[in-house]
N, C-alpha and C positions, 0 to 999 in steps of 0.2 A: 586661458580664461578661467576664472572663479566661479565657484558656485555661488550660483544669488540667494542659496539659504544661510551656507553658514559662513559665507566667505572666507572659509580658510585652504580650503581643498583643490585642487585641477577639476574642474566640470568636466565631466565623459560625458554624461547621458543630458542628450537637446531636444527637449517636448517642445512640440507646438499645439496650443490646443484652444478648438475654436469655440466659443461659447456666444449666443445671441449676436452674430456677428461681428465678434469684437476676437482678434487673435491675441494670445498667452503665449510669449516664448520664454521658456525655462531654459536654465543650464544648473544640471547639479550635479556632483561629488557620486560617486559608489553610496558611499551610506545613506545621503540625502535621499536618494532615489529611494534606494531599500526602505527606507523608515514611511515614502509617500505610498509604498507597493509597486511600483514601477520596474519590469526586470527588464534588462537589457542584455546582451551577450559579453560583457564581462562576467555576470552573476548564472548565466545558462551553461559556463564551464566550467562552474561547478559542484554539476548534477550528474548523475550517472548517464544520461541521453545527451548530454551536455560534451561528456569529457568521451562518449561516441562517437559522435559527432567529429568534435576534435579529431579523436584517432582516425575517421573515416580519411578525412583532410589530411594527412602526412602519408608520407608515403611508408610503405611495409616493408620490413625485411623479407628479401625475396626467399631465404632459407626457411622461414618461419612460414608449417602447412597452412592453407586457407580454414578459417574454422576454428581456430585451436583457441579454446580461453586456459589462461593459466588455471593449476588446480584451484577448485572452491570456490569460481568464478560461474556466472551464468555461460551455457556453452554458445547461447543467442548474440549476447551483447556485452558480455563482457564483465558487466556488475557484477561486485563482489558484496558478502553481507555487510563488511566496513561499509559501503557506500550505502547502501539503506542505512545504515545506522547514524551516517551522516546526515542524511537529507531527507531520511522519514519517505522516499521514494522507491521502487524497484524500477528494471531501467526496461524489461518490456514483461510480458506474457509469460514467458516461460522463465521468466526469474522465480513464478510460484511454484514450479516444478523444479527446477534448479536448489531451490531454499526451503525446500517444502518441512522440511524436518525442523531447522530453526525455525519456522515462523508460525508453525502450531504447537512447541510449546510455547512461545510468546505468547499467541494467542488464548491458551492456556492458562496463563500466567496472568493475563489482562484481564478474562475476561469471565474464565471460570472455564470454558466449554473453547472448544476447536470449531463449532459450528455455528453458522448465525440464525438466531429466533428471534428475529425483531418482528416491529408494528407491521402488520397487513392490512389491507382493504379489506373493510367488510361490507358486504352489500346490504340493502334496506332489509332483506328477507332474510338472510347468514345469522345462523347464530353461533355470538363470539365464545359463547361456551366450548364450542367444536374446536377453535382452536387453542383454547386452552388445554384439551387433552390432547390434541396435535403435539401440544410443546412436552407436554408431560408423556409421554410415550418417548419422544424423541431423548427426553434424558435421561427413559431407564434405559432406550436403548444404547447409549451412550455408556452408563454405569454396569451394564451386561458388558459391552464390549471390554470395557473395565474389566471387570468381574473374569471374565471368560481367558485374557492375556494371562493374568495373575494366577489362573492355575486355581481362583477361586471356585468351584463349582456346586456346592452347595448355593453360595449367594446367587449363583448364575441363574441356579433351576428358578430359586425365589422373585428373581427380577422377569424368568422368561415367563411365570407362570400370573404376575401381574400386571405383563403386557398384553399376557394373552384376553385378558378381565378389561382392560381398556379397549380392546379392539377384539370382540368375541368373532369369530368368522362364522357368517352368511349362510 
């Protein structure tokens, strides 16, 4: 069967969709799909949970220990950083522990900082002032921590001594 968008392809993916009482039946191609947003389990394998998945499904070499990901692999699931790199995904939870090192200087590299200081709620009474020095504390401590690796210790004292002038103690 064809796909009814661009009639040139084998239709995989068959939508039914019912709107004001009136049923929609689709048939279309891999790409047609993809271009409407539609995933289907041709395009779920693959994804890092995708191609788990899969592997769940086959059967395992019985020599090969329970557990084992190849080196530079998450040790959970399997994913490798190639696969994030592919699909902009990680494939569970501990792929952030797994990749921790590539993925804050990425995020480094992205974004400025390894930590996130985005928009908060602020309540009717809050003044947003406060977290403006919230954020600014957070990135001399940032620039200390900086500082302090580098064996810089001069700048160190300098940044410890106008954190301490942001947040005087009680």
């Amino acid at each position: 069967m064809r796909c009814q968008q661009c009639h040139e392809r084998e239709a995989v993916v068959f939508l039914t969709q019912i709107a004001e009482d009136q049923e929609i039946h689709l048939q279309l191609c891999e790409r047609c799909a993809a271009e409407k947003g539609v995933e289907h389990a041709a395009s779920l394998d693959k994804t890092p949970v995708g191609t788990f998945l899969a592997l769940m499904g086959k059967s395992m070499d019985p020599a090969a220990p329970l557990g084992m990901a190849p080196p530079g692999a998450c040790p959970t699931c399997g994913a490798t950083m190639n696969d994030f790199r592919e699909s902009g995904r990680l494939g569970c939870g501990d792929c952030y522990r797994a990749f921790e090192a590539p993925l804050r200087d990425l995020l480094r590299r992205l974004h400025g900082s390894s930590r996130h200081i985005g928009k908060r709620y602020h309540s009717p009474g809050e003044d947003p002032a406060a977290s403006e020095a919230d954020r600014e504390a957070i990135r001399i401590r940032d620039q200390l921590e900086r500082a302090v690796r580098a064996e810089n210790f001069e700048l160190a004292a300098e940044l410890r001594d106008r954190l301490r002038q942001l947040a005087p103690e009680s």
